[in-house]
Structure formats: C-alpha cells, structure tokens
Biopython code that builds the backbone (N, CA, C, O; Angstrom):
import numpy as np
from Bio.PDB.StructureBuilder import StructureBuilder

atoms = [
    (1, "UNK", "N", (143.989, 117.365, 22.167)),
    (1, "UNK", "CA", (142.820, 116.507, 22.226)),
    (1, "UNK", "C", (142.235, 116.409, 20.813)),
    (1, "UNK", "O", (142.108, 117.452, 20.173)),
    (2, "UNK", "N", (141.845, 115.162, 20.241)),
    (2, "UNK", "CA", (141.290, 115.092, 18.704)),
    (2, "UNK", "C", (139.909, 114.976, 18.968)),
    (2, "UNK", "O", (139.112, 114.696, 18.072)),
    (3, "UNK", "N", (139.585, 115.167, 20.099)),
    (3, "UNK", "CA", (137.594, 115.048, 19.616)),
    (3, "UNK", "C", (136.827, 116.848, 19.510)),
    (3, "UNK", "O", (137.388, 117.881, 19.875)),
    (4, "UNK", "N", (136.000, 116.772, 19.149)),
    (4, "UNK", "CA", (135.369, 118.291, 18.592)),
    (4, "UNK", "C", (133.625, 118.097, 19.347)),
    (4, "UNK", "O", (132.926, 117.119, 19.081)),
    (5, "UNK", "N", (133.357, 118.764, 19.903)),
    (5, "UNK", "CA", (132.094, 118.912, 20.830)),
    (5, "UNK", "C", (131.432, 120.471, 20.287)),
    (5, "UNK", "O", (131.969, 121.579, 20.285)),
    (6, "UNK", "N", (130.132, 120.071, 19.865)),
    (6, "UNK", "CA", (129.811, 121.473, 19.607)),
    (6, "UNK", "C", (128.912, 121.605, 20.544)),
    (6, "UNK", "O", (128.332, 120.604, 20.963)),
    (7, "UNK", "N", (128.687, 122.627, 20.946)),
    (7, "UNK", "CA", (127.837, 123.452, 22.017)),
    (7, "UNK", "C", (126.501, 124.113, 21.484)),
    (7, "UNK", "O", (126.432, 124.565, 20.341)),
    (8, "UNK", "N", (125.099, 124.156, 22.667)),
    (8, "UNK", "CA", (124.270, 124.365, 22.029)),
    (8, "UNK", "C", (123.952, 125.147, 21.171)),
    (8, "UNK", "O", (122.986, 124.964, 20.430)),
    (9, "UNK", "N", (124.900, 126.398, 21.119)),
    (9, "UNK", "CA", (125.057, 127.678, 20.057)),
    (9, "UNK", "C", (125.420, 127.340, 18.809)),
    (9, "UNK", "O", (124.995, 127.560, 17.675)),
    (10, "UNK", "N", (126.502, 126.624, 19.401)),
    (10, "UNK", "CA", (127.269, 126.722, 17.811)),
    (10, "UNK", "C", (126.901, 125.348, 16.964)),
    (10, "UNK", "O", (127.404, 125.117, 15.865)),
    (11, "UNK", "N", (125.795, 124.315, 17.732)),
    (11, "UNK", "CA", (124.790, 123.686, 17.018)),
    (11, "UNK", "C", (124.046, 124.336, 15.897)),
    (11, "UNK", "O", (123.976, 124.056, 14.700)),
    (12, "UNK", "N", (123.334, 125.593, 16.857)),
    (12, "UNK", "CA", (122.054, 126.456, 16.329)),
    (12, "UNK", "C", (123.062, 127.726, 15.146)),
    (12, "UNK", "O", (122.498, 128.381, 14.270)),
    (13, "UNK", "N", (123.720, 127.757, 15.272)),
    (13, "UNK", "CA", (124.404, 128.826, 14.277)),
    (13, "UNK", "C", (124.880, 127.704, 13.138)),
    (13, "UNK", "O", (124.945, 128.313, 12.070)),
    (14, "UNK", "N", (125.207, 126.421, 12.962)),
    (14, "UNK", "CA", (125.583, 125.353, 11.839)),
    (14, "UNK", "C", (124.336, 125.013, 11.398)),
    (14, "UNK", "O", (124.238, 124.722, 10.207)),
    (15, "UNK", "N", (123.286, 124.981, 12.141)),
    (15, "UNK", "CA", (122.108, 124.670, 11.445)),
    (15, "UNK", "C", (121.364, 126.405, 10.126)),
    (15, "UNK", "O", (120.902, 126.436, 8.986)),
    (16, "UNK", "N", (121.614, 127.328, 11.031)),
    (16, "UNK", "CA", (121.596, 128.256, 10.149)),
    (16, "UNK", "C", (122.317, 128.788, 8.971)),
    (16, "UNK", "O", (121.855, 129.561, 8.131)),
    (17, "UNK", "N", (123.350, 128.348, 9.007)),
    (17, "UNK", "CA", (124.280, 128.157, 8.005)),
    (17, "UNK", "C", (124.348, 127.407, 7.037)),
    (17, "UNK", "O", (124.728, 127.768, 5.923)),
    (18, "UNK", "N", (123.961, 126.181, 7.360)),
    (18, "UNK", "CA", (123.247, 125.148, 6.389)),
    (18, "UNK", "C", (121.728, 125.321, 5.590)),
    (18, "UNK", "O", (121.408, 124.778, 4.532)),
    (19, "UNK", "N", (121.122, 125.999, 6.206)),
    (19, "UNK", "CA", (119.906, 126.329, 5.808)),
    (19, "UNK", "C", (119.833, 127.343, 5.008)),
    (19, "UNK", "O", (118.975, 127.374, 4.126)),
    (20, "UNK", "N", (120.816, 128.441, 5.206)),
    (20, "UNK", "CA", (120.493, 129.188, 3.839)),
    (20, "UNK", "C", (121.442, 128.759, 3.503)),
    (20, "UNK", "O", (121.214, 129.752, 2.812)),
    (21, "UNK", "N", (122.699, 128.112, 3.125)),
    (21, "UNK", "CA", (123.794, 127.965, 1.706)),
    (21, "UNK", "C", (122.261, 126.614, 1.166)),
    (21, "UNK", "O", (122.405, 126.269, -0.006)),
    (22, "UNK", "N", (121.752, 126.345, 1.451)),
    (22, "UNK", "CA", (120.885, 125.000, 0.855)),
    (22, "UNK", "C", (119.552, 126.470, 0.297)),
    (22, "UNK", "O", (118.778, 126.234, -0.630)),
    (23, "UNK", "N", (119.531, 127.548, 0.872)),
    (23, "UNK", "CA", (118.100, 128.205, -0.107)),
    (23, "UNK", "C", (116.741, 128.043, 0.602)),
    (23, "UNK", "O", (115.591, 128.422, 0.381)),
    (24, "UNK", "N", (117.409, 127.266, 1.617)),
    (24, "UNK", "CA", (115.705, 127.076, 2.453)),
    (24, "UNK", "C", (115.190, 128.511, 3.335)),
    (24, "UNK", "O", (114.695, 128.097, 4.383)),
    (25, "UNK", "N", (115.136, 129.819, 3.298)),
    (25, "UNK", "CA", (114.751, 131.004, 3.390)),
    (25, "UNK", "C", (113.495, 130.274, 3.554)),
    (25, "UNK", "O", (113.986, 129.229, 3.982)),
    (26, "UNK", "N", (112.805, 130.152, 3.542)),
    (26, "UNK", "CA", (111.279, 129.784, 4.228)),
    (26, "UNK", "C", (111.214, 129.131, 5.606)),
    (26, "UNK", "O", (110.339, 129.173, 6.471)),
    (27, "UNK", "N", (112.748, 128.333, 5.545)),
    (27, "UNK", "CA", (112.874, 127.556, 7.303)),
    (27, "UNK", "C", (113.686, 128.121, 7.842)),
    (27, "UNK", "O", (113.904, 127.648, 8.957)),
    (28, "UNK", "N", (114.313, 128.999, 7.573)),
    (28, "UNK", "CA", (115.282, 129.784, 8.522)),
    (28, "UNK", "C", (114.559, 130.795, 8.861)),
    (28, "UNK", "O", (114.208, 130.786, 10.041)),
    (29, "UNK", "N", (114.285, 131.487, 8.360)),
    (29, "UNK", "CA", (113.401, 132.901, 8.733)),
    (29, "UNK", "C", (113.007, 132.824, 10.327)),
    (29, "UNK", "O", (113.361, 133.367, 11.373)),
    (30, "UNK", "N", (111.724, 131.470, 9.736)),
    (30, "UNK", "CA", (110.519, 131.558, 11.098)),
    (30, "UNK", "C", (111.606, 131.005, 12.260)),
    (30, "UNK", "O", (111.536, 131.436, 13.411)),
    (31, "UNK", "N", (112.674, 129.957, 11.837)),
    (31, "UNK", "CA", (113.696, 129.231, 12.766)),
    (31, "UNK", "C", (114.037, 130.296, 13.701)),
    (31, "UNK", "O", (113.695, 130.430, 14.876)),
    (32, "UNK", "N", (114.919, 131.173, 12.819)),
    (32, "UNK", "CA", (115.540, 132.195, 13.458)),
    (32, "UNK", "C", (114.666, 133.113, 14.549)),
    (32, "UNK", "O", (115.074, 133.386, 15.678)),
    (33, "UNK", "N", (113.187, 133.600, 13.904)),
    (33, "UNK", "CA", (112.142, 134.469, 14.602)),
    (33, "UNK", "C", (112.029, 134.067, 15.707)),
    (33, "UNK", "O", (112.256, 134.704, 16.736)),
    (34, "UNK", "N", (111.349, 132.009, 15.530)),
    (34, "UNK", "CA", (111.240, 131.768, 16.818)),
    (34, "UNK", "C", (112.061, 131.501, 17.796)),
    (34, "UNK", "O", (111.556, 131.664, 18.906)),
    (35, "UNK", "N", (113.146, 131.148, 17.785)),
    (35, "UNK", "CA", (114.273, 131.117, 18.422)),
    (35, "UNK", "C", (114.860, 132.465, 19.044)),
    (35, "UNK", "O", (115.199, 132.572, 20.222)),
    (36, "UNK", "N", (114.928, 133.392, 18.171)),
    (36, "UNK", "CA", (115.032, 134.716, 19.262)),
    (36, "UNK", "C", (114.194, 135.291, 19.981)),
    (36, "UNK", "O", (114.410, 135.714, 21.116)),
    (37, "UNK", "N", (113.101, 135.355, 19.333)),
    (37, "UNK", "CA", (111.836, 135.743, 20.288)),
    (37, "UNK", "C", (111.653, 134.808, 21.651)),
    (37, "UNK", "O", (111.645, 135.203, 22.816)),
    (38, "UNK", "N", (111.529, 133.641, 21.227)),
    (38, "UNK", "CA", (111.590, 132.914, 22.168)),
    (38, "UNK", "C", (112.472, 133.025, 23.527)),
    (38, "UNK", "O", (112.109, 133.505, 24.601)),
    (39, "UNK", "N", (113.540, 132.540, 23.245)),
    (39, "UNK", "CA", (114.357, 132.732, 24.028)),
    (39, "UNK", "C", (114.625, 134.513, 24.992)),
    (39, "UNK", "O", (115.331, 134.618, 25.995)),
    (40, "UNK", "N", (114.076, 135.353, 24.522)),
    (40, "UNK", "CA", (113.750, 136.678, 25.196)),
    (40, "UNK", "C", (112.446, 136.429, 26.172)),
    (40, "UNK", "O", (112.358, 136.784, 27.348)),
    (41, "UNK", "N", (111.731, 135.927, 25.611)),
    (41, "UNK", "CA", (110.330, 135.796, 26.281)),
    (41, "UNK", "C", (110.288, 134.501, 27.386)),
    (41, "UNK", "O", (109.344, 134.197, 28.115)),
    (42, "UNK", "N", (111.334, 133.978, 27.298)),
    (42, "UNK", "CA", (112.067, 132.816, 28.628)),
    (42, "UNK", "C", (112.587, 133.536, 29.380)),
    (42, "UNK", "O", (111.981, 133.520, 30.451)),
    (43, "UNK", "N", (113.617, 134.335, 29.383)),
    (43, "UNK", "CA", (114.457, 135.187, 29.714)),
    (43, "UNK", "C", (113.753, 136.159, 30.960)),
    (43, "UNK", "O", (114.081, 136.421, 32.117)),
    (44, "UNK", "N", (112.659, 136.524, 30.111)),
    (44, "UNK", "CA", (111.432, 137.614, 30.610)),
    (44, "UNK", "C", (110.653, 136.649, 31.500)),
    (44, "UNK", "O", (110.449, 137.267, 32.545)),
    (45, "UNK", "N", (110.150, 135.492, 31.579)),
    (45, "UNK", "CA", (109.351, 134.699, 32.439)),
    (45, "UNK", "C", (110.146, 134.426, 33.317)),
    (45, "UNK", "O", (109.703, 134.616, 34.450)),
    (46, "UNK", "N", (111.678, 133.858, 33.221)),
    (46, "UNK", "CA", (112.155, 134.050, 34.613)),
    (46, "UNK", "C", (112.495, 134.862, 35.381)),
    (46, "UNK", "O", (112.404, 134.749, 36.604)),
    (47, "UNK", "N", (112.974, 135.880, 34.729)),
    (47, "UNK", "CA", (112.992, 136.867, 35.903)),
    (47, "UNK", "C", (111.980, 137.415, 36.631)),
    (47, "UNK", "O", (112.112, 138.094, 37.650)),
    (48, "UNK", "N", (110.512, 136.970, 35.847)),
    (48, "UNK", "CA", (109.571, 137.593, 36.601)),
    (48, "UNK", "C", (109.031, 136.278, 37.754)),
    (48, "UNK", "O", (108.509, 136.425, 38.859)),
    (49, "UNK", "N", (109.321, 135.213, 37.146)),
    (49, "UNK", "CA", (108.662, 134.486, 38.263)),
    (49, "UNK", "C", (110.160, 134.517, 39.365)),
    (49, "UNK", "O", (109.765, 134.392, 40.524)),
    (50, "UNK", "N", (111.434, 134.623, 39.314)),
    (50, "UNK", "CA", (112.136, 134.500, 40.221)),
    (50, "UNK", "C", (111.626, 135.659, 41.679)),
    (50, "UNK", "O", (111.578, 135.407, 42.883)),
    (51, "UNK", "N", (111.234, 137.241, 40.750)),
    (51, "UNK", "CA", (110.825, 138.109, 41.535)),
    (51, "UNK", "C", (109.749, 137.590, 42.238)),
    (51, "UNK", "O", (109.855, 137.539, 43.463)),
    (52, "UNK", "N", (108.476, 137.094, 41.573)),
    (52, "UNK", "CA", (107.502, 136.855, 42.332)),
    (52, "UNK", "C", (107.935, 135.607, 43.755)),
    (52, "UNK", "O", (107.556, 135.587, 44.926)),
    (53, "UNK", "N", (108.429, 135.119, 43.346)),
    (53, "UNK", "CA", (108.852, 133.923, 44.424)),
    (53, "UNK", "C", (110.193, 134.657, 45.677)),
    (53, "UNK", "O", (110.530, 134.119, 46.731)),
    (54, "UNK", "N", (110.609, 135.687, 45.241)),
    (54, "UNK", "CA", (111.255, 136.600, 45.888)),
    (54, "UNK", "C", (110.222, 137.560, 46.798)),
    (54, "UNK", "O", (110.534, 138.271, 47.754)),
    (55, "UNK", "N", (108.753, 137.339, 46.140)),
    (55, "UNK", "CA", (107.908, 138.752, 46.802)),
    (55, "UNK", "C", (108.363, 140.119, 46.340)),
    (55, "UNK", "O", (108.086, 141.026, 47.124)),
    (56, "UNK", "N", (108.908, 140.410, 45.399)),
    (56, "UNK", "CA", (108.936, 141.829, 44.998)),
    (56, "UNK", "C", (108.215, 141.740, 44.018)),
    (56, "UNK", "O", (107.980, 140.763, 43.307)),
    (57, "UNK", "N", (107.659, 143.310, 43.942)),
    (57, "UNK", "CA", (107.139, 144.022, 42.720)),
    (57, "UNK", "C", (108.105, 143.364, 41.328)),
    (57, "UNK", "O", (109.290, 143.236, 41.019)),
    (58, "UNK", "N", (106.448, 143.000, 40.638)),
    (58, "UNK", "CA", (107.092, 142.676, 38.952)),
    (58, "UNK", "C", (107.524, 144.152, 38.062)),
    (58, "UNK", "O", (106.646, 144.985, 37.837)),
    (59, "UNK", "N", (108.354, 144.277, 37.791)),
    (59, "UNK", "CA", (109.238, 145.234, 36.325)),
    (59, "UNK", "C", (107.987, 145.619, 35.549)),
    (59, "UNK", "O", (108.430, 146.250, 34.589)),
    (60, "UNK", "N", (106.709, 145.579, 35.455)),
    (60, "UNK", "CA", (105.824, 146.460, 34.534)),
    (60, "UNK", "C", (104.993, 147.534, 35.222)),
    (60, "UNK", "O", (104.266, 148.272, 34.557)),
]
sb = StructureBuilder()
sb.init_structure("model")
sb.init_model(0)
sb.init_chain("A")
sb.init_seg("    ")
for serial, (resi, resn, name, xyz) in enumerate(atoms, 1):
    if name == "N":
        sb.init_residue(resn, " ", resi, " ")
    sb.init_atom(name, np.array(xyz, "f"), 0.0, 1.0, " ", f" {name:<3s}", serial, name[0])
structure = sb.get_structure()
C-alpha cells in the first residue's frame, strides 16, 4: 500500500520533534506538561465518573 496515515500519537510525537530541532523549548515544555498532565487527569475523571454511574465507592 503507498499511502502513510499517521495516528494521533505519532501526530503528537512529530510535532515534538519538530519543536525542539526548530529551538522552540518555550512551546514544547508547557505542550508536553499539558498534554501529559492532562491526559492523566481524563484518565482519572473517567474512571471516577464510570464508578459513580456504577454506584461504587470513588478510589480516594
């Protein structure tokens, strides 16, 4: 097959890659921060609202 599809990862990992060989360390940093943090703290809201909508005790 000759076509190439990138996936939402390996979007977000070419954009980081580009951003520091270019020196932009001021937009990758916070990029990177918020993007992992983020995505943990999604991670963490669903499982807690899946529980609550399940009726069990929340994990804290």
């Amino acid at each position: 097959m000759d076509s190439f599809t990138f996936t939402t990862f390996s979007t977000f990992k070419l954009e980081n890659v580009q951003l520091r060989e270019n020196k932009k360390h001021s937009i990758l940093y916070p990029y990177l921060a918020y993007n992992y943090i983020g995505d943990i703290l999604l991670a963490f809201a669903d499982m807690t609202l899946k529980r609550i909508k399940k009726g069990r005790k929340l994990p804290l």
